[in-house]
C-alpha positions in Angstrom: -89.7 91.1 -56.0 -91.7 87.8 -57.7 -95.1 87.5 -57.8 -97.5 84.4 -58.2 -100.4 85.8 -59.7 -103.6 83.6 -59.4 -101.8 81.7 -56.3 -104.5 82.7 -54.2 -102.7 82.3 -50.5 -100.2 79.4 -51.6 -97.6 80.9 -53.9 -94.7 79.4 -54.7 -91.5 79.7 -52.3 -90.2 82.9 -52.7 -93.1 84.9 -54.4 -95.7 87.1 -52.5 -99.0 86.6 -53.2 -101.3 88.3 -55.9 -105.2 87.0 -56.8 -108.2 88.0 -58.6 -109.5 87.2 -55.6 -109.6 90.0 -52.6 -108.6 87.2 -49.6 -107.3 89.8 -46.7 -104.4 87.6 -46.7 -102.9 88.4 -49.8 -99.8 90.9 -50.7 -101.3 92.2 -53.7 -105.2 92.3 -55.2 -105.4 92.5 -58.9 -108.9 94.8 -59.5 -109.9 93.8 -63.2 -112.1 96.8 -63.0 -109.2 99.2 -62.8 -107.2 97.0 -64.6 -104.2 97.6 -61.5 -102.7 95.4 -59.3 -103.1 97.3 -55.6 -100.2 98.2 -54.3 -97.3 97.6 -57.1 -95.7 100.6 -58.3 -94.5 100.9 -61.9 -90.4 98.6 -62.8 -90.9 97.0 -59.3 -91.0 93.5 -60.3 -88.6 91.0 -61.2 -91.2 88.2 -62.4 -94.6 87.0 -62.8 -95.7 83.4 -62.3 -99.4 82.3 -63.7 -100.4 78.6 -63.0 -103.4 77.7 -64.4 -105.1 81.2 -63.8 -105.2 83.1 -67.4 -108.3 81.6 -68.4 -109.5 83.5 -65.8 -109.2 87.0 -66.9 -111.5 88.3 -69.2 -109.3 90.6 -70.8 -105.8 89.3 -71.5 -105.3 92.3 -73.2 -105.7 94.9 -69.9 -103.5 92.3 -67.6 -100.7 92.0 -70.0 -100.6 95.8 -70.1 -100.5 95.7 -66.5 -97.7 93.1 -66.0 -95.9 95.4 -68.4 -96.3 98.3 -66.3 -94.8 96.4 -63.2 -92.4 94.5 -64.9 -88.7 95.9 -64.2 -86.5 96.2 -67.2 -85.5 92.3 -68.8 -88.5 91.2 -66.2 -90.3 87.7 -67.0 -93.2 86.3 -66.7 -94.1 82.5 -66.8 -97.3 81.1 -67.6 -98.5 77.7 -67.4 -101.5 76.9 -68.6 -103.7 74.2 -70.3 -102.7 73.8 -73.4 -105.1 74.0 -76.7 -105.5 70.0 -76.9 -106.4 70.0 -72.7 -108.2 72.9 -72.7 -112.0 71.0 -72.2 -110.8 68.9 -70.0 -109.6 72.0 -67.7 -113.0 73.3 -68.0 -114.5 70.3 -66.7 -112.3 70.6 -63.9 -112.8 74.2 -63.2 -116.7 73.8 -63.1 -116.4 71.1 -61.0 -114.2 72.9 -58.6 -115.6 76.5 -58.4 -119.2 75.3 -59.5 -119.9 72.2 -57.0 -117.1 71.8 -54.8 -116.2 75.0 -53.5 -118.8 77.1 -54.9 -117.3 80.5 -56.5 -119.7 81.8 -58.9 -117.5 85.1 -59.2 -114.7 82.9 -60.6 -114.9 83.2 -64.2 -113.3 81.0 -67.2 -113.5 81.0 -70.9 -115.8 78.6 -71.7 -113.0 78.1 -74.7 -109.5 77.7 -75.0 -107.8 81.3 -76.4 -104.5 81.9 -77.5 -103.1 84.3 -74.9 -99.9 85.0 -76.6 -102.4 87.0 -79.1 -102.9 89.3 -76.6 -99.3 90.4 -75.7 -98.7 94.0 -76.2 -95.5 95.8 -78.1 -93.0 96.0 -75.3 -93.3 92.4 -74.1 -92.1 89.5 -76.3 -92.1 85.3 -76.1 -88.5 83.6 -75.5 -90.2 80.2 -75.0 -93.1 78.3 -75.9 -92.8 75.1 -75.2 -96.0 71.8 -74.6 -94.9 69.7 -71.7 -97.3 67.2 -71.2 -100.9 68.5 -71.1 -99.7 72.3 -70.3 -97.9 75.1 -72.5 -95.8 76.4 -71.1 -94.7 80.4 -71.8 -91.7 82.3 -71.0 -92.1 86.1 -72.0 -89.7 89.2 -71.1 -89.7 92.6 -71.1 
């Protein structure tokens, strides 16, 4: 099984859907109060895919123990996100979005860019950190 994580109820082709976000539509429901993705039991998936959505977890720390717990054995995740040089820019854009243009005051974001990879737990490890463009892109198994 693949996951988009943060897809809301467009993920990519091939991926079920998992959000922050409790739309009835979704596959899965990440609770950050529980720190658990409803529904996923522990080794079940194959990879993670985050676009543009880890700046808007609180704590990286709780969700990257939680992807480890549902990551299968040589699982992945990929994360694409702003990198450090884009990272006000993506703010702008995010309280333009979920401030004024569809207004979602329970979407959070750091108000400043933070180095996610800090917050990777023993278990997981980077294979790839790469910049393409405006984005970093992040490859990390288990």
């Amino acid at each position: 099984m693949k996951i988009d994580f943060g897809c809301g109820y467009n993920p990519k082709d091939g991926y079920q859907t998992c959000d922050i976000t409790g739309y009835p539509q979704l596959d899965y429901f990440y609770d950050s109060n529980q720190n658990k993705i409803i529904g996923l039991e522990d080794n079940t998936v194959e990879e993670i895919h985050c676009r543009n959505v880890i700046h808007h977890i609180k704590d990286l720390k709780k969700l990257f123990i939680e992807f480890k717990r549902v990551l299968m054995p040589n699982g992945t995740i990929v994360i694409i996100e702003a990198n450090r040089e884009s990272y006000e820019t993506n703010v702008f854009l995010d309280k333009l979005w979920y401030r004024s243009i569809i207004p979602r005051m329970d979407i959070w974001f750091s108000e400043t860019y933070r180095d996610f990879i800090k917050y990777i737990p023993r278990g997981l490890k980077v294979t790839s950190n790469e910049i393409v463009d405006e984005k970093q892109i992040v490859k990390i198994s288990k």
